[in-house]
KOLTORKE-73814 format. One record per residue: residue in one letter; x, z, y of N, C-alpha, C, CB in turn. Coordinates in steps of 0.02 Angstrom, whole numbers, plus 50000, padded with zeros to 5 digits. Glycine has a CB too. Layout:
// residues N
AXZYXZYXZYXZY;...
This chain:
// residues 324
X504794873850104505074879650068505474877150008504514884450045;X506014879850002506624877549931506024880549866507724884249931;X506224876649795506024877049737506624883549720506024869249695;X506684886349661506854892549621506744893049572506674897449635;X506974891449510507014894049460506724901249451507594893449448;X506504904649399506454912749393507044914149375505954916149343;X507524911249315508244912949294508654911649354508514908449232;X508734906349404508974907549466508914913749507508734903349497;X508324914149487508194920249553508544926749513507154922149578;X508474928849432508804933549430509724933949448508594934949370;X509784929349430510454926149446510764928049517510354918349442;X510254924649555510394924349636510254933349653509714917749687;X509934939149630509864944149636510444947749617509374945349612;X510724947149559511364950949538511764948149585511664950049462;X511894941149599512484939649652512504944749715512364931849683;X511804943349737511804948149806511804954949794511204947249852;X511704958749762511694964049736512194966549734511494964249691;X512904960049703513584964149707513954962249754514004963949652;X513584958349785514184956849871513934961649907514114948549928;X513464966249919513294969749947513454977249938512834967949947;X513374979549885513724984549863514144985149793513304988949866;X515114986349818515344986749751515344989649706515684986649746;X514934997449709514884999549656514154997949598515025005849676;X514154989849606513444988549554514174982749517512364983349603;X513954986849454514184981649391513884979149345514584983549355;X513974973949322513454971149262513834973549164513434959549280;X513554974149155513814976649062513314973849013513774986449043;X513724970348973513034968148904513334965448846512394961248927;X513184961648797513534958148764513404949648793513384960148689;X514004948548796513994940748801513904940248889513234936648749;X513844943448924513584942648997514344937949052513364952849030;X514754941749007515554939849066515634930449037516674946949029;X515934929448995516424923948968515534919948965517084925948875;X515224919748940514804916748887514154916648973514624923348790;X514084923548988513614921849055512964920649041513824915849094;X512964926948985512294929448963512004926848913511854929249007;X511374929448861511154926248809510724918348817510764931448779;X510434920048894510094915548945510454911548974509794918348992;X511024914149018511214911349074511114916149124510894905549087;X510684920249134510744924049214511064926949232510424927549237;X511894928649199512504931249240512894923349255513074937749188;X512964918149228513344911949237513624911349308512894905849221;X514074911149316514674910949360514694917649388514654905349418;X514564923549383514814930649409515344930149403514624936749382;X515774930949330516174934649312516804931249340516104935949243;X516994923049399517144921749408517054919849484517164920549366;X516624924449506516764927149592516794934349596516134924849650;X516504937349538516784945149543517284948049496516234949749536;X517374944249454517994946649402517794951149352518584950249437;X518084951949297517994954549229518044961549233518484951849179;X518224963049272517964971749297517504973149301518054974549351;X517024969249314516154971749357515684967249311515994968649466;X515934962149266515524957949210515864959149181515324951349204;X515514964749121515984965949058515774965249014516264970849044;X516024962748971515804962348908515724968748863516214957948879;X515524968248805515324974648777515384971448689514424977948812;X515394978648660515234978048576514554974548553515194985948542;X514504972448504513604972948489513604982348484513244967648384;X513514982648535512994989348497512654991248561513474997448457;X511974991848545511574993848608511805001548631510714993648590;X511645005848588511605013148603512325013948647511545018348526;X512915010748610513355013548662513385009848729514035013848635;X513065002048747512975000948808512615004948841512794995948815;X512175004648847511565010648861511975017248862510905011248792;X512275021348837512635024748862513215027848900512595025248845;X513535022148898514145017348945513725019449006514255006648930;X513385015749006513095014149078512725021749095512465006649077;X512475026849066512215031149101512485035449123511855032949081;X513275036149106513915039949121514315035149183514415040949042;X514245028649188514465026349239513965027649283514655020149233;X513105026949286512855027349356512975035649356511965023949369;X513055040949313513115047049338513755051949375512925049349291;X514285044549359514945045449395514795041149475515655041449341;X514425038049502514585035749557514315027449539515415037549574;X514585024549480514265016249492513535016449500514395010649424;X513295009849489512615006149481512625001549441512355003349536;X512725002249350512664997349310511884995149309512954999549245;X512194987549292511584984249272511624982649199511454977849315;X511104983749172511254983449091510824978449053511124990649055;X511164973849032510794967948989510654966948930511024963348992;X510304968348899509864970848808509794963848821508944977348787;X509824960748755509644951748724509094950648736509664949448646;X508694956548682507984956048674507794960948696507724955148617;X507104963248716506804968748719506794973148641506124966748749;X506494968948596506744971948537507214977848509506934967948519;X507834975548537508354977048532508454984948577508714970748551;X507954987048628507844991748649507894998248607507374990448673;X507404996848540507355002648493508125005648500507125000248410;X508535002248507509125006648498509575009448559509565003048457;X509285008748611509515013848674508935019148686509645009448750;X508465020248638507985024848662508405032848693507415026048591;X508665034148662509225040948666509435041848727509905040548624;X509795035148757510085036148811509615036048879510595031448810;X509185031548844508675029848907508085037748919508115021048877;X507945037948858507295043048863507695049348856506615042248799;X508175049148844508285059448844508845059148867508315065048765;X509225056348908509755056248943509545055049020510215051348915;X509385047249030509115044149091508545045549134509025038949078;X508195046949111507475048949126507415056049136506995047049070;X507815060849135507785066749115508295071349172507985066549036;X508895066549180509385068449225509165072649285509695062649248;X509105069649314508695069449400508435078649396507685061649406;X507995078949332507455084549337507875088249318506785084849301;X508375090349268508855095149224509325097149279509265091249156;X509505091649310509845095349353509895097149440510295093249335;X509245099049418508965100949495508825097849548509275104349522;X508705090249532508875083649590509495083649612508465083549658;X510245086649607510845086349610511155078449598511045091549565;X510975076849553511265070749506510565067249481511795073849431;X510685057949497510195053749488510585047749427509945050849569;X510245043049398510625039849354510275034849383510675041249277;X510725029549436510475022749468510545018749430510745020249523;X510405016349354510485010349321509885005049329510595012049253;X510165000749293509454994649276509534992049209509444986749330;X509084993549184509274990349103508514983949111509164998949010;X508904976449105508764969449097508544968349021509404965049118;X507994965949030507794963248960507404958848928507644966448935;X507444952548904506684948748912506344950348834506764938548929;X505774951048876505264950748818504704944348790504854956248838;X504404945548765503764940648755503804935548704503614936748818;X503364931348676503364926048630503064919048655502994928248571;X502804915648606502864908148655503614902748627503054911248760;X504054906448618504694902248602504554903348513505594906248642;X504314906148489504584904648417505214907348378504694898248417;X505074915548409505674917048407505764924648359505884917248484;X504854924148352504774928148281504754935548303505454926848223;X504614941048250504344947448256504794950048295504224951148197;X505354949848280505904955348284506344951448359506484955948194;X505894947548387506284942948437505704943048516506384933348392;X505144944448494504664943448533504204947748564504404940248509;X504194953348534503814960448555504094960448637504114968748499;X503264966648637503274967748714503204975148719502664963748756;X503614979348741503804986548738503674989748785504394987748730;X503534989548848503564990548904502994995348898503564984848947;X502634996548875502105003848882502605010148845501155002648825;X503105008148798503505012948778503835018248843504035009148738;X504215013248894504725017948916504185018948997505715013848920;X503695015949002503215017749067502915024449018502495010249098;X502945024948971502455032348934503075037648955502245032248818;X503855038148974504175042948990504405045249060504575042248958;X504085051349082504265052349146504965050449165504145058749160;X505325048849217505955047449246506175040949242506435051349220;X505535038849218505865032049203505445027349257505775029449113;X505675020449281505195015949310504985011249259505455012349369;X504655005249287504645000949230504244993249288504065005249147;X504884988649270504394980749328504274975849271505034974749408;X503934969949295503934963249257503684959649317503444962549183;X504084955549317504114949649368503654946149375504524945449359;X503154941549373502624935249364503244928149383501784936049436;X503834926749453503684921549457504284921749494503054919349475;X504594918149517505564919349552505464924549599506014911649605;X505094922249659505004926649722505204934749698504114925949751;X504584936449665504644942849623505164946149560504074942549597;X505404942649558505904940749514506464943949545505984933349502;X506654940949590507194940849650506974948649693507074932349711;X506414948349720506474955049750506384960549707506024955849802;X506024962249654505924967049647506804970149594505124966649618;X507144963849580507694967849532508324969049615508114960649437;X508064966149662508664967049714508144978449741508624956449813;X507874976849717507464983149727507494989649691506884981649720;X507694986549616507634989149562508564993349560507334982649501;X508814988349597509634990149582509694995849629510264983449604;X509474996449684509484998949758509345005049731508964995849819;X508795006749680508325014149674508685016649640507585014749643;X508745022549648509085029649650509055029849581508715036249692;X508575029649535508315028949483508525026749417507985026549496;X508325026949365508235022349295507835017149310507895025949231;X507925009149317507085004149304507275001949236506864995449367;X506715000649194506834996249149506524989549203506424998249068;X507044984649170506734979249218506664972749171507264977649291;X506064969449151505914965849099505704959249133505404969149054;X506114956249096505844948349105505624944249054506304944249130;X505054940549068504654935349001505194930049006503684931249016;X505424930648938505874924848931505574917548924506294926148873;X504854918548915504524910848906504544908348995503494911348864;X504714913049048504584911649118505174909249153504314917549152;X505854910549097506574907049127506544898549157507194906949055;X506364895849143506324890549144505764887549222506124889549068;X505064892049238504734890349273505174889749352504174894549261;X504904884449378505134880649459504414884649516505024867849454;X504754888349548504294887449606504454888949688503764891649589;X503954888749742504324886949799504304895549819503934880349856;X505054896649849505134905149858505124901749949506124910949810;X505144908250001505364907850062506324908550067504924913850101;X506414905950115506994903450115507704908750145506854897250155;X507324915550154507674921150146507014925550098507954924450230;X507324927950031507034931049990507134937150006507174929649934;X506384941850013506294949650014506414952749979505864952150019;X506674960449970506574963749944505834967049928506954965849962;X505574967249840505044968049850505054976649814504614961549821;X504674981549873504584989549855504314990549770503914993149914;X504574994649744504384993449677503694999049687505064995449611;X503094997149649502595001649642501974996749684502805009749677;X502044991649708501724987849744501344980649722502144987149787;X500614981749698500294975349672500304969649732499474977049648;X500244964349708500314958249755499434954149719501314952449736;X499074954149783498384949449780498604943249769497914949049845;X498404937349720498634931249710498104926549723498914930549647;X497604929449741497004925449740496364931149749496974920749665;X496184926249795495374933749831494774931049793495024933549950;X494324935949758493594931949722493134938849756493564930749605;X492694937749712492054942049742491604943849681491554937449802;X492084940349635491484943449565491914946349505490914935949523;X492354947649500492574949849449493464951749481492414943949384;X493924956649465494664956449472494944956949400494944962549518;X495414953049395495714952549338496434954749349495644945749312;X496644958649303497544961949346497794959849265497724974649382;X498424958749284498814956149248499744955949264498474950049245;X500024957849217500904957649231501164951849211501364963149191;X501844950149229502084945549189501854937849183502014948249136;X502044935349124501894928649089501064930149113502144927848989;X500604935049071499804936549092499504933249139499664942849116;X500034933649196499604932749260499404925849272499964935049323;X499944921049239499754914349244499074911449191500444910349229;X499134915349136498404914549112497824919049137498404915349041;X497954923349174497444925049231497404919449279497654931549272;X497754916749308497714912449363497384904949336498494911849398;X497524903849257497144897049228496414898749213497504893949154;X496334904049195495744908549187495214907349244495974916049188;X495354908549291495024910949359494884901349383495734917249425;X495464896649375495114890949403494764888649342495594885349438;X494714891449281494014889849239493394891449291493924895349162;X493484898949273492774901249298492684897149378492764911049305;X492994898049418492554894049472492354888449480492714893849517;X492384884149404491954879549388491334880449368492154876549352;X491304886549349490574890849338490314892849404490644898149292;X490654892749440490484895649501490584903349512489824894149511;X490994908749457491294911549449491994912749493491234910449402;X491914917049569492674918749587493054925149555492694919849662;X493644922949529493864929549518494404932449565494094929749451;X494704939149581495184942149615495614941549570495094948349640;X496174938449571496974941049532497464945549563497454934949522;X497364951349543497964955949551498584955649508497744962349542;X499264954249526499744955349497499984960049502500064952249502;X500184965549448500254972549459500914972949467500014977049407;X501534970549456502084968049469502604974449447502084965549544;X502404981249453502644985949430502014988849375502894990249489;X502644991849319502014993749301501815001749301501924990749236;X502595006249299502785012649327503205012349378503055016749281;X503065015649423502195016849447501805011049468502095021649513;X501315011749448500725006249462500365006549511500275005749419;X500205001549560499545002749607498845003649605499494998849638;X498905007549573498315010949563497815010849645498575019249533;X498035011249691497495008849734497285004449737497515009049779;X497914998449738497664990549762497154989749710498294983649758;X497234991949646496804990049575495964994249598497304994749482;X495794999049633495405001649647495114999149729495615007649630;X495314995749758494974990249816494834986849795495214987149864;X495174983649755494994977649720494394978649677495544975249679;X494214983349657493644983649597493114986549665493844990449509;X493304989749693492724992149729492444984449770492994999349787;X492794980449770492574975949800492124969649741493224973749842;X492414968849691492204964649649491434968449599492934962749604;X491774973649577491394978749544491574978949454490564976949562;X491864974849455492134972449363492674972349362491994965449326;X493014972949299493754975549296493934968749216493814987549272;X494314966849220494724965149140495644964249169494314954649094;X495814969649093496254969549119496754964549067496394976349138;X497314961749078497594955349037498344957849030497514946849081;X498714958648953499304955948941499494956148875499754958448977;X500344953048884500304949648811500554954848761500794942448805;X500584960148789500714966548750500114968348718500974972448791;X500344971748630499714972248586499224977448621499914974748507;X498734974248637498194979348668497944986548650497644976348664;X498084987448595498304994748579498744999448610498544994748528;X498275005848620498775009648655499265007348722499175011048603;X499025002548758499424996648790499514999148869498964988648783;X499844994348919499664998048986498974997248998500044995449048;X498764990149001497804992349018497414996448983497304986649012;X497674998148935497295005948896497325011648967497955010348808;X498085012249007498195015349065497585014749099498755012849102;X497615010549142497445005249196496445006349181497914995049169;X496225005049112495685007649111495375014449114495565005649075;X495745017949074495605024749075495555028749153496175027749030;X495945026149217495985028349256495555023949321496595029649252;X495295019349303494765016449340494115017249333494805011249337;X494045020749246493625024649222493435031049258493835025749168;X494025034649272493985038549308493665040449372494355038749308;X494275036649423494205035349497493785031849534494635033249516;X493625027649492493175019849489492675019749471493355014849452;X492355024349449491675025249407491075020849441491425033749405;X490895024149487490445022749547490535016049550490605026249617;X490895013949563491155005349584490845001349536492045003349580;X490935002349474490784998949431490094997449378491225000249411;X489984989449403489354986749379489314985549319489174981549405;X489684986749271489834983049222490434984449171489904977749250;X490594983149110491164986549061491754983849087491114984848977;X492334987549088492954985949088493084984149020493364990849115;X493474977649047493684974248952494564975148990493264961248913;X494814972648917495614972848890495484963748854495844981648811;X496094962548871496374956348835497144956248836496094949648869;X497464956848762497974958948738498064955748664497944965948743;X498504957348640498784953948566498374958148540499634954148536;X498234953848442498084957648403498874964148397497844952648338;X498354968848333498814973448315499054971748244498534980448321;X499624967748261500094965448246500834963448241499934964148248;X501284962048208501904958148238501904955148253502294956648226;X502244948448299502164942348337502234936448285502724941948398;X501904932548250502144928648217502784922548229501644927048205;X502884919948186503534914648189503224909448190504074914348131;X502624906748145502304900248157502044898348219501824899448117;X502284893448239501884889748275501134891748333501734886148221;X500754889548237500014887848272499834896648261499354880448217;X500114901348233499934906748225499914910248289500274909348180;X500724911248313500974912848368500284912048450501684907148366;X500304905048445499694901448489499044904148481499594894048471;X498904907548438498334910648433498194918248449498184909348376;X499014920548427499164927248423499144929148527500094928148369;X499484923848553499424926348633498864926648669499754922648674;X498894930348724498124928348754498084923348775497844931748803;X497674920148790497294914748800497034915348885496684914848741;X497084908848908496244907148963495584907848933496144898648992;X495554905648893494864905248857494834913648854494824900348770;X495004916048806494834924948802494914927748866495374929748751;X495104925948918494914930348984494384928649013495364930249037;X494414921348987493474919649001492964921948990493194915348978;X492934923248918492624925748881492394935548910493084924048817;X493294937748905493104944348919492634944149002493884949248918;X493014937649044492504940249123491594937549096492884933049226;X491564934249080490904930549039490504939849014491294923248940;X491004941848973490644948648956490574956148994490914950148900;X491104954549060490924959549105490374959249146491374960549141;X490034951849152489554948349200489064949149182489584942249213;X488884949549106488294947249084487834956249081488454942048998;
């Protein structure tokens, strides 16, 4: 099987995305000439031309609104925010424009965009650079909301994300640009709303998005040095969420912790518990824990930062305290 980049794979997704259909365009700052703040438009704008990679002002709100008047004329922009951060300032277009369309006007008119964005910390890249938002725009109906774990997913779910009729916010951990791994050698489209099992246990499931999942996955070969198996669910979307796969899975294990690097407050596994609480009652032997950031800003130091993320050890800990 070929190796993949995750920044490849978003890369390799917009490519196919616009050989396939011309009305998907990319819009951001820096995305055409420059070929993104990352790299994941680099060489578009020079097999599809400066028509369809455009450059833009700094200003979020009017990209973000650019684009919700182009997908409501007929395109499929894809829209590239620097930071997630930087989100605060398309809330308008996204939450009371985008999200809203579809229902106002009778299902008549849909707004097919994708607004791209990486989030997360790990780089050192400080408060205002590193936040993780993504329970914001999953808290507004009309909206979707993915995070990748790893290229494969990466690759299908934004070739998925472009396709849907829809608004996605579609978020990528920028600490995950960089990771190599082996994809199949024609990449799927992956259905958005669909958890992926990463690993089968019998004593505990641990679900996790994103960057998370890999410290779920370092997590889990702790514990089965304890002799501890755990289930890893990657929830991969997070609106809408699989809420079933997350409920086999517990009915089978009987313990729940749920993991990410978003401040655990008010967070998606605040979701994710409350409703396994629910549905799940019966199933469960034991407390559902959360492992998430303090409630805080992301620090800039270093050794702060490193402390501030979740950890293997604290998912240990939290499965250690669902067990006991």
């Amino acid at each position: 099987m070929p190796e993949l980049r995750y920044l490849k794979a978003i890369n390799l997704a917009l490519a196919d995305a616009m050989a396939a259909d011309p009305t998907v365009i990319l819009i951001g700052e820096d995305v055409s000439e420059a070929g993104g703040a990352f790299g994941a438009s680099r060489g578009l704008r020079e097999r599809f031309g400066a028509e369809r990679i455009v450059d833009t002002p700094i200003s979020e709100a009017a990209i973000a609104g650019a684009a919700v008047g182009a997908a409501l004329s007929g395109l499929r922009p894809v829209v590239e925010i620097m930071f997630m951060d930087f989100t605060t300032l398309v809330m308008d277009a996204m939450v009371n424009q985008a999200a809203k369309a579809r229902f106002m006007f009778g299902g008549q008119s849909s707004v097919p965009m994708v607004l791209r964005t990486p989030h997360g910390g790990g780089l050192g890249a400080g408060p205002q650079h590193s936040q993780c938002l993504e329970a914001w725009f999953a808290h507004v109906p009309g909206l979707k909301v993915v995070c990748p774990s790893d290229p494969a997913s990466a690759y299908g779910l934004l070739r998925a994300a472009i396709a849907d009729p829809d608004p996605v916010v579609f978020v990528e951990n920028k600490a995950l640009y960089a990771m190599k791994a082996e994809v199949p050698t024609e990449l799927p489209v992956i259905p958005l709303g669909q958890a992926a099992t990463l690993r089968e246990g019998r004593d505990v499931s641990i679900i996790a998005y994103g960057a998370a999942v890999h410290t779920a996955l370092a997590a889990a070969s702790q514990l089965a040095g304890e002799g501890v198996e755990a289930e890893i669910l990657d929830l991969r979307s997070i609106q809408p969420w699989d809420e079933q796969a997350v409920l086999r899975s517990l009915a089978k294990t009987h313990r729940l912790v749920v993991v990410h690097e978003a401040v655990e407050a008010f967070g998606v596994g605040a979701e994710i518990v409350a409703r396994m609480a629910d549905i799940g009652f019966d199933e469960l032997d034991g407390p559902i824990v959360r492992v998430g950031a303090p409630f805080m800003p992301v620090p800039f130091s270093k050794g702060l930062e490193t402390a501030y993320l979740p950890s293997a050890e604290r998912v240990v800990q939290a499965v250690r305290r669902t067990l006991a």
